[in-house]
C-alpha positions as CSV (number, residue, x, y, z in Angstrom):
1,X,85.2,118.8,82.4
2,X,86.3,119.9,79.0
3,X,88.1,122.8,78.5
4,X,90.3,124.8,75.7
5,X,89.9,126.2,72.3
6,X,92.2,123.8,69.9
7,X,92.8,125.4,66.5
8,X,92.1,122.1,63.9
9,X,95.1,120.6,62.2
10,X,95.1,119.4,58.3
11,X,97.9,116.6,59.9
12,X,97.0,113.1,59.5
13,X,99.7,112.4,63.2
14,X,98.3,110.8,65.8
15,X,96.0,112.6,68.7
16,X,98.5,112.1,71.7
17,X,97.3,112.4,75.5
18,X,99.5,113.6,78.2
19,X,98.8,112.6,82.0
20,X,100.5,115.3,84.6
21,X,100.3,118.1,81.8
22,X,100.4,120.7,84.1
23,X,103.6,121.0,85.7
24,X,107.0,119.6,85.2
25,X,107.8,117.2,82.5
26,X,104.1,116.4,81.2
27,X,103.6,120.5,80.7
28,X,107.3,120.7,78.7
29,X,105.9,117.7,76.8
30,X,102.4,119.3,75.3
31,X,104.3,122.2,74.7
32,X,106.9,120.4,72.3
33,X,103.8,118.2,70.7
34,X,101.4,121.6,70.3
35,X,104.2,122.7,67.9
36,X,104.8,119.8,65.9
37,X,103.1,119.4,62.8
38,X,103.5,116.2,62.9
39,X,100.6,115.8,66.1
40,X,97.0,116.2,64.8
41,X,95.5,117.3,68.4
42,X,96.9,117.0,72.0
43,X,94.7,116.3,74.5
44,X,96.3,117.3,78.1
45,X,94.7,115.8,81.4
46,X,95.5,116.6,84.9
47,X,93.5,117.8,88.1
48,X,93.6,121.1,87.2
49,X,93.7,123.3,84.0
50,X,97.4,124.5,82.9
51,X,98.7,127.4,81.2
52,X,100.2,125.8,78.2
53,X,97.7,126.9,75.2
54,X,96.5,125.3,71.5
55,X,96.1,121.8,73.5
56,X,92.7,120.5,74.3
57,X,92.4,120.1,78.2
58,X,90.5,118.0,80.0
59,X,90.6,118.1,83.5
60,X,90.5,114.3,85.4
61,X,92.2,112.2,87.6
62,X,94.0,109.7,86.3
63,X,92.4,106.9,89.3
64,X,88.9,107.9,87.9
65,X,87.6,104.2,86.6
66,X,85.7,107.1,84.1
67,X,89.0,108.2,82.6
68,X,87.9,105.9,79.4
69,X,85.5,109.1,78.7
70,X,88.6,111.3,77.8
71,X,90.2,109.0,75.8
72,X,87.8,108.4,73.0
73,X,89.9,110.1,70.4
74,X,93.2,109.5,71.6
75,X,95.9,107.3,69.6
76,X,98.8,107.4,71.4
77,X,99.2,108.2,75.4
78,X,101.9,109.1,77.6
79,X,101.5,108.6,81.2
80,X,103.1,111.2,83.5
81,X,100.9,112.1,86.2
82,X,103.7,109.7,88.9
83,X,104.5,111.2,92.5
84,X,108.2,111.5,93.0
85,X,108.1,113.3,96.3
86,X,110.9,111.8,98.7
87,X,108.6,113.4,101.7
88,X,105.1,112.0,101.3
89,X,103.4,108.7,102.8
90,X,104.5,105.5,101.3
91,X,101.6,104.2,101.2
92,X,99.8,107.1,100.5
93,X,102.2,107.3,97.1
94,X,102.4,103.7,96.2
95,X,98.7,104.0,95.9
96,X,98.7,106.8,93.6
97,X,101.2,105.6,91.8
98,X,100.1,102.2,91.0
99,X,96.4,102.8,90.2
100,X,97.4,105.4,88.3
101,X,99.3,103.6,86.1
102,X,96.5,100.7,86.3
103,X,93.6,102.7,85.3
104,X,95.6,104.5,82.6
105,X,96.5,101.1,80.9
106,X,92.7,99.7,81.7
107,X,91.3,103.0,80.3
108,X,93.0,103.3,77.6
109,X,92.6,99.7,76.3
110,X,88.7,100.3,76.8
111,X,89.2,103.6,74.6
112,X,91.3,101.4,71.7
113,X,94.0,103.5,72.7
114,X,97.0,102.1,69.9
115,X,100.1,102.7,72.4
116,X,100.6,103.7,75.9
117,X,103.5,104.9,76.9
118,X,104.2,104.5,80.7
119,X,107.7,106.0,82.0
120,X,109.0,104.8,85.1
121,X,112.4,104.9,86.1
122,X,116.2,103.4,85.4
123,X,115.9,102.7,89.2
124,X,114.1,99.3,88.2
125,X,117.4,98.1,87.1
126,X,119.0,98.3,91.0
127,X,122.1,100.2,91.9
128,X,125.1,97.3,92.8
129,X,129.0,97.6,92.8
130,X,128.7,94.8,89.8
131,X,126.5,96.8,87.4
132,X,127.9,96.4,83.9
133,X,128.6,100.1,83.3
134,X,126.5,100.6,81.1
135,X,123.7,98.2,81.6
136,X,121.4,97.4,78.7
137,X,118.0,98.3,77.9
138,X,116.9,94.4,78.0
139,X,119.0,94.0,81.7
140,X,117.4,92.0,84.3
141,X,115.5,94.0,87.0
142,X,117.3,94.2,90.4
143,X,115.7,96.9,92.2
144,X,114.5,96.0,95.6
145,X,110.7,96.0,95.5
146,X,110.1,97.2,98.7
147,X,108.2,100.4,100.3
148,X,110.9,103.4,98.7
149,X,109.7,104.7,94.9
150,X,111.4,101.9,93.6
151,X,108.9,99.9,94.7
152,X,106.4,101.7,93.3
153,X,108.3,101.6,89.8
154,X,108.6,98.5,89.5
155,X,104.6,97.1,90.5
156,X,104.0,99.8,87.1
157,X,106.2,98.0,85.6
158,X,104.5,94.6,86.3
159,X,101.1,96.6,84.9
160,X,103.0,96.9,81.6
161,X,104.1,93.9,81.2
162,X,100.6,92.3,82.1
163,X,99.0,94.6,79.3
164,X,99.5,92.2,76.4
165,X,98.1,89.6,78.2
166,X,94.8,91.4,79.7
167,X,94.8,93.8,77.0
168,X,95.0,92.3,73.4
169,X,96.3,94.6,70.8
170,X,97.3,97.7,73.2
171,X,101.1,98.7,72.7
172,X,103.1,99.7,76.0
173,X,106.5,101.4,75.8
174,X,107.9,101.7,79.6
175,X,110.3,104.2,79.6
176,X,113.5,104.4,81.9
177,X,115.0,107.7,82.3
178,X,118.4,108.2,84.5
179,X,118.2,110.4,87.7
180,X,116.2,113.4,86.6
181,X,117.5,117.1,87.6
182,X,115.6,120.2,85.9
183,X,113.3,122.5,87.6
184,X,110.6,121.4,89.8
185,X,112.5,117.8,90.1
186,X,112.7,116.7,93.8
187,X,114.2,112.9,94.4
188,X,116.1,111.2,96.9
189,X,118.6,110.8,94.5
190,X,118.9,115.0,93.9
191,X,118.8,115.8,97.6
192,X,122.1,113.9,97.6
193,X,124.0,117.4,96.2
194,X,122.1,118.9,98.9
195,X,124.3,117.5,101.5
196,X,128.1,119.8,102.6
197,X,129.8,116.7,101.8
198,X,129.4,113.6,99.0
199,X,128.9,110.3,100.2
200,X,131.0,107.5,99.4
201,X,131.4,103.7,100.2
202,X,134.9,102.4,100.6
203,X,135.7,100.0,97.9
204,X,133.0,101.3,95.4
205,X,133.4,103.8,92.7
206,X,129.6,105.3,91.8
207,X,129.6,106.2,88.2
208,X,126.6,109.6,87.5
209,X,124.2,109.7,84.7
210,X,121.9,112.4,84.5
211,X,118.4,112.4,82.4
212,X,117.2,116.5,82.3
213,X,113.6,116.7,82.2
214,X,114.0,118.8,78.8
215,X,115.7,115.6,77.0
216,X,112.9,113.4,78.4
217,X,110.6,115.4,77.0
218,X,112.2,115.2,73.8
219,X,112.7,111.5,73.6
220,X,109.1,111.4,74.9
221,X,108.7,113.4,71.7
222,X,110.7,111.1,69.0
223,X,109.0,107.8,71.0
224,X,105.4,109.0,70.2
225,X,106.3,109.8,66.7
226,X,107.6,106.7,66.2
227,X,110.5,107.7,64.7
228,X,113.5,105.9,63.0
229,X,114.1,102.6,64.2
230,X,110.6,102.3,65.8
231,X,109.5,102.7,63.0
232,X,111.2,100.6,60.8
233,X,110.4,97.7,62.7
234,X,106.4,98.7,62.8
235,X,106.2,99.0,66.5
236,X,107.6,101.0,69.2
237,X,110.5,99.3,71.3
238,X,109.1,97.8,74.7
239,X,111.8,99.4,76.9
240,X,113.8,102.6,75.9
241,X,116.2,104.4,78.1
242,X,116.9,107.9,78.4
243,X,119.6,109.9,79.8
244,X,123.1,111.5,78.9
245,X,125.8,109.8,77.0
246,X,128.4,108.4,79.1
247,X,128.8,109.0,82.8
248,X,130.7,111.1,85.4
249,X,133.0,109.4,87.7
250,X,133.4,110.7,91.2
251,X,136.2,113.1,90.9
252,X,134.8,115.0,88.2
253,X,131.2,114.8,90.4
254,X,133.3,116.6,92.9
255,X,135.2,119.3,90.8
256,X,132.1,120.3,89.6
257,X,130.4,120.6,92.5
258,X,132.9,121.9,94.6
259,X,132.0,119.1,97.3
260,X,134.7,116.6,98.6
261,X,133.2,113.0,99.3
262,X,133.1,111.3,103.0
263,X,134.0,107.6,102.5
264,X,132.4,104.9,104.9
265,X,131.8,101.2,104.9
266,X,129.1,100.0,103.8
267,X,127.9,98.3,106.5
268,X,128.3,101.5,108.7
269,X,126.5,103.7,106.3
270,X,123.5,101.2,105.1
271,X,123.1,100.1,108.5
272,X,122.8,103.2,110.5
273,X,120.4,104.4,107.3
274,X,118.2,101.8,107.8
275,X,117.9,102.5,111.6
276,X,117.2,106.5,110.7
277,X,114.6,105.3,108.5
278,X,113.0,103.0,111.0
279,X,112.6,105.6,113.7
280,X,111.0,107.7,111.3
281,X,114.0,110.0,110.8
282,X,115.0,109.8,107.1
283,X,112.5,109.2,104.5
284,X,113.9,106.7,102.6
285,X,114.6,103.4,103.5
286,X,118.7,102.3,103.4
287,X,118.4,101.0,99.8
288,X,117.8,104.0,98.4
289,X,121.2,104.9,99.5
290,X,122.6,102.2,96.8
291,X,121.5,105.0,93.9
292,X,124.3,107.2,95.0
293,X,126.9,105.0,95.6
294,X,126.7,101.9,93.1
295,X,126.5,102.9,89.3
296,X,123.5,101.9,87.3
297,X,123.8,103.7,84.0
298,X,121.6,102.6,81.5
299,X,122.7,102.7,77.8
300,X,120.0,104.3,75.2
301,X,120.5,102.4,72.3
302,X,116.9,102.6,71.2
303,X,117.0,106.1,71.0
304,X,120.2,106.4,69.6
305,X,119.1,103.9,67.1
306,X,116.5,106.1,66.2
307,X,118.7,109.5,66.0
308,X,118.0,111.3,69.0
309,X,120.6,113.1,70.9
310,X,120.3,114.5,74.3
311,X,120.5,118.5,74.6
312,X,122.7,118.1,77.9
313,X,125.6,116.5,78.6
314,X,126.1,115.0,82.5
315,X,128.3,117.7,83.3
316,X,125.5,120.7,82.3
317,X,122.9,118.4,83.7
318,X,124.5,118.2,87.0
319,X,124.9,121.7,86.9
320,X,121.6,122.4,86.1
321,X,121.0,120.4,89.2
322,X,123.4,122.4,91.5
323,X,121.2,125.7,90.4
324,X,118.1,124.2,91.1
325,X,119.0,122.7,94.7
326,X,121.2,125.9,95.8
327,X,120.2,127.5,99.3
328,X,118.6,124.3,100.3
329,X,120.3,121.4,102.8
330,X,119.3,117.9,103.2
331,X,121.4,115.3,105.3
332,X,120.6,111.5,104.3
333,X,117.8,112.8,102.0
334,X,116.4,114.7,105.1
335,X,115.5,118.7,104.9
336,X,117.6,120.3,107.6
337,X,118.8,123.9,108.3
338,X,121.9,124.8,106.7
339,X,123.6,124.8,110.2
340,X,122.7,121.5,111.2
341,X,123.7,120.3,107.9
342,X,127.3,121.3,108.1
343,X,127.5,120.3,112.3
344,X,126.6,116.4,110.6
345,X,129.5,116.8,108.6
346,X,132.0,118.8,110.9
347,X,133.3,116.1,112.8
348,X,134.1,114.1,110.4
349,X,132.7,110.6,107.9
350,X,131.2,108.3,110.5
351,X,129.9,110.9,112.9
352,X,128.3,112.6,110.0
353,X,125.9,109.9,109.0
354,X,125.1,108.9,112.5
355,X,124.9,113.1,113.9
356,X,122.0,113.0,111.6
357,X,119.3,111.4,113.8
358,X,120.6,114.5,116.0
359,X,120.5,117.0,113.5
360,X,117.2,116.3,112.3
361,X,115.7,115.9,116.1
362,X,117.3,119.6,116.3
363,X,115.6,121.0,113.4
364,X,111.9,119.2,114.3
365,X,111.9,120.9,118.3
366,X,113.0,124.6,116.4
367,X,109.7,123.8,114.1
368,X,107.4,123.4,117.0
């Protein structure tokens, strides 16, 4: 289905595709490229039609072994169509996740799509008290690949770096952002400010980088242009990272927030995670708890290489997040009533983690 009246450009730009153009970071995407003079057409593709006018829309789902169809124009496309939800089936979003990403690449090497540009996460990289702060685009990838989104990331990531070799002459740019915040974001990782209290493991410092879905956007932007120092060297960089410069250590995470930090072991707190999320408590598993309590800040160079600045700083970006999460309560990325939230936290560091199993039971029975 082909929808959407596109008023024809005298630009000789590429014709860029956006995947997820409906909502969140795809939609604030087309809306930057339908400006740009530079961009000859955008073609936006999602299930459904969105609101965001002089694109051309084509309504598809990115699994569809048909996608090919909608792609016959395209130069450039950015994939953004990834489930982030912290609540949904593993299974169910590893699935979705990592056929979407598969078809996209397939599709678009069918289509002689020139570059595909498949963002991911800085997760790949692993959160570990030995990080380099910052690490480096080119870092070796430490993330655990097991059933949290991290997993998912990184079998994507094994799709991109497959393409050369399946796909001849297709371009793939994986793209790394820090944790997002912005409107609509909803991660394990942003449910974190959601708790009364900030966790901390004894002996570990966690340094914060923040990526707002308006800069990703905009490096999205500058990467499909391929601008400056892509440019110069006649093809897009294979990794770029995206985020805030610098980072926030802890103290100024918690004068910002207003929050003061629980400190626990970290066998006490990754150990009675893990047994949360094995009776089906918490939906993440324990090593999802290493994203907020190791540092893994990724340096940009590419982009910076290439000019681009980020609009936010870490301290507007976290409280940009603050806004977006206020009213709402989470213990151990779990939604809870604000009540139960603060009783896990009352008593004090150790009985907060493991009063969440009973917090949580609390709020289910008051559901049915």
């Amino acid at each position: 289905m082909t929808t959407g009246k596109v008023r024809p450009r005298r630009s000789t730009g590429p014709v860029v595709a956006v995947t997820g153009a409906a909502t969140g970071a795809g939609r604030l995407l087309v809306r930057r490229l339908a400006g740009n003079a530079d961009v000859r057409k955008v073609v936006a593709i999602d299930g459904h039609r969105g609101d965001v006018a002089g694109v051309l829309w084509r309504v598809a789902d990115v699994r569809d072994p048909l996608l090919s169809n909608r792609l016959a124009d395209v130069d450039v496309l950015v994939h953004l169509d990834i489930d982030r939800s912290p609540d949904g089936d593993p299974r169910e979003r590893r699935t979705y996740n990592v056929r979407g990403a598969q078809t996209v690449v397939t599709a678009s090497a069918a289509a002689r799509v020139r570059h595909v540009v498949l963002v991911t996460s800085a997760m790949v990289y692993g959160a570990a008290p030995d990080n380099p702060v910052p690490l480096s685009e080119d870092a070796p990838l430490r993330g655990e690949a097991n059933s949290s989104i991290v997993g998912d990331f990184l079998e994507m990531e094994e799709v991109a770096a497959q393409a050369p070799v399946t796909h001849p002459g297709l371009r793939v740019t994986v793209v790394r952002p820090a944790a997002l915040v912005g409107p609509g974001i909803d991660t394990v990782v942003s449910r974190h400010f959601e708790a009364p209290r900030l966790l901390a493991v004894k002996g570990c410092a966690p340094c914060w980088q923040f990526c707002h879905v308006d800069d990703l956007a905009s490096a999205l932007e500058q990467i499909v242009l391929d601008t400056g120092a892509a440019r110069a060297s006649g093809a897009p960089p294979r990794v770029v990272g995206v985020g805030c410069d610098g980072w926030l250590e802890l103290e100024e995470v918690e004068e910002i927030t207003g929050k003061r930090r629980f400190e626990l072991p970290a066998a006490l707190t990754f150990g009675t995670a893990q047994r949360l999320h094995r009776l089906g408590i918490t939906p993440a598993p324990a090593t999802d708890l290493h994203y907020v309590a190791y540092p893994w800040v990724v340096d940009c160079a590419a982009l910076r290489a290439a000019g681009w600045k980020p609009a936010y700083d870490n301290a507007s970006a976290l409280r940009a997040l603050l806004e977006e999460t206020a009213g709402r309560h989470a213990v151990v990325g779990r939604r809870v009533g604000g009540k139960e939230a603060t009783m896990a936290t009352a008593a004090g560091a150790t009985v907060a983690v493991i009063g969440a199993a009973a917090a949580v039971r609390r709020a289910r029975k008051r559901r049915r």
